[in-house]
N, C-alpha and C positions, 0 to 999 in steps of 0.2 A: 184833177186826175193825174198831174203830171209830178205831184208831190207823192203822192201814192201809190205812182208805179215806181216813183225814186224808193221807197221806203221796201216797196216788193223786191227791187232792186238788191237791198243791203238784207233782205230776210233771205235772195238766193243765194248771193255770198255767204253768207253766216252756215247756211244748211252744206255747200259745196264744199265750203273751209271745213265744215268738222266730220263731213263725210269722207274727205279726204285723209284727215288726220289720224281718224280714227281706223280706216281700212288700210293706210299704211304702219299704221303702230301695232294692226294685227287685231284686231278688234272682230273676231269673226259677230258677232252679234246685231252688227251695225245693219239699220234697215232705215234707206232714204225715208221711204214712208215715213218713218216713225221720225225724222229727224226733222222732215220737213213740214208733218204737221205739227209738233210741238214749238217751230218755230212759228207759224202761222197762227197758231192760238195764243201767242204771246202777242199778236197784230191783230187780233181778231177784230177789232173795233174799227181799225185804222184801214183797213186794207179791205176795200172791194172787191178788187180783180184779182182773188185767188189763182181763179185758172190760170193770170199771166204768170207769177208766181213759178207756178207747179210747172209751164210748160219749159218754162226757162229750166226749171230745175233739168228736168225730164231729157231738154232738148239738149244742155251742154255736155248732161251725161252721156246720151246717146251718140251728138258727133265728138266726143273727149278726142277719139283717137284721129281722127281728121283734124280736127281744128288744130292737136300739139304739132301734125304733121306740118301744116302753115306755118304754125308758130316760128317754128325751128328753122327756116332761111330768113327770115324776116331780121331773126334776133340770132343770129348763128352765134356770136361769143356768148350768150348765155342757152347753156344748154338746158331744157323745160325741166328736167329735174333739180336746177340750181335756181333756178328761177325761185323766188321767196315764195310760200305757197298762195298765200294772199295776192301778190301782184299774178302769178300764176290765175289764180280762178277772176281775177276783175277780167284780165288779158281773154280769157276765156267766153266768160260771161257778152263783152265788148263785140269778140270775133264772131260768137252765133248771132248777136243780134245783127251786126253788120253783113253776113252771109246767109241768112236765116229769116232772118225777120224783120227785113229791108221794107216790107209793104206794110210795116205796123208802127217801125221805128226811123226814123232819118237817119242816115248817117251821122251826121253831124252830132244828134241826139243821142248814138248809141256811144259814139267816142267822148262825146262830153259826159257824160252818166257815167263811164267807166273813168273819165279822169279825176272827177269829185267822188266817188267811190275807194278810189288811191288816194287822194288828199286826208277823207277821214282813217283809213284803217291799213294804208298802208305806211311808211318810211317816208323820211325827208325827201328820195329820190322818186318815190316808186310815179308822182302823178305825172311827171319828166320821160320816164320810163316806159309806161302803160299807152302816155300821147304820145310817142315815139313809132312804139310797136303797132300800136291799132291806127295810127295816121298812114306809115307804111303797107301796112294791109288793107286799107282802103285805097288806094292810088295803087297796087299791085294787084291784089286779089278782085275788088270790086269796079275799078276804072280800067282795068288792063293797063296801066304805065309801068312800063320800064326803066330802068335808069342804071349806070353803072354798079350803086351804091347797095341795088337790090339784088340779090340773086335768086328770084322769082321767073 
C-alpha cells in the first residue's frame, strides 16, 4: 500500500503542477476533473486508493489559500509566488497532509514522501528546501515550538 499511495502521491502532483500552470498561463478551459482523471487513467492498474488520490487533489485545492498563508512565515525570503512551482505544490501537498490528514498519515511519513517527491522532480536544491520548510512547519504549526528562527 505504501508504494501506491507513493505513486497517488506523484499523480497529485503531476494534476496540481499542470493545473496550476495551466490556470496561470490563462487557460480558461482547464477543469481539475478532467486533469485529474486523465492522470488517474494513466495509473489505472497501479493505484487502488483512487479516493486518496482525488482527496488530496481536492483537499490542497480547497485549503491553497491557508496553507500559502503558513507557508509564507515559515519561508519569509522566499515569497510562494517565487517559490519554483513544483517545490511550491510538493510544499503544498506535504503541509495538508501534516495539518489535514495527521490521522491517516505520520508526520514523519508526510515529510518524508514530500522529500523524495523533491528529489525526483524537483532541482539539486529543492529536497533541502521542501525538508527545511515542512520540518519547520511541523515543530511550529503541528508541535506548537517556538524558536527565535521562526516567526510563527
Amino acid at each position: 500500500m505504501a508504494s501506491n499511495r507513493h505513486l497517488g502521491r506523484i499523480v497529485a502532483l503531476q494534476t496540481l503542477y499542470e493545473y496550476e500552470f495551466r490556470t496561470q498561463s490563462g487557460d480558461t478551459s482547464v477543469a481539475i476533473d478532467e486533469v485529474l482523471g486523465r492522470n488517474l487513467e494513466r495509473y489505472e492498474s497501479a493505484i487502488d486508493d483512487k479516493d486518496f488520490v482525488s482527496e488530496l487533489v481536492s483537499g490542497v485545492l480547497k485549503e491553497q489559500a491557508d496553507l500559502d498563508s503558513k507557508i509564507a512565515p515559515i519561508a519569509p525570503e522566499w515569497p510562494i509566488d517565487q517559490i519554483a512551482r513544483i517545490d511550491r505544490n510538493i510544499i503544498r501537498i506535504g503541509l495538508f497532509e501534516l495539518l489535514h490528514r495527521a490521522e491517516l498519515v505520520p508526520p514523519k511519513v508526510a515529510i518524508n514522501e514530500a522529500v523524495e517527491l523533491a528529489k525526483a522532480f524537483g532541482s539539486d536544491n529543492s529536497s533541502k528546501f521542501v525538508n527545511g520548510v515542512l520540518g519547520t512547519a511541523y515543530r511550529t504549526l503541528v508541535e506548537g515550538i517556538t524558536d527565535a528562527s521562526t516567526k510563527v
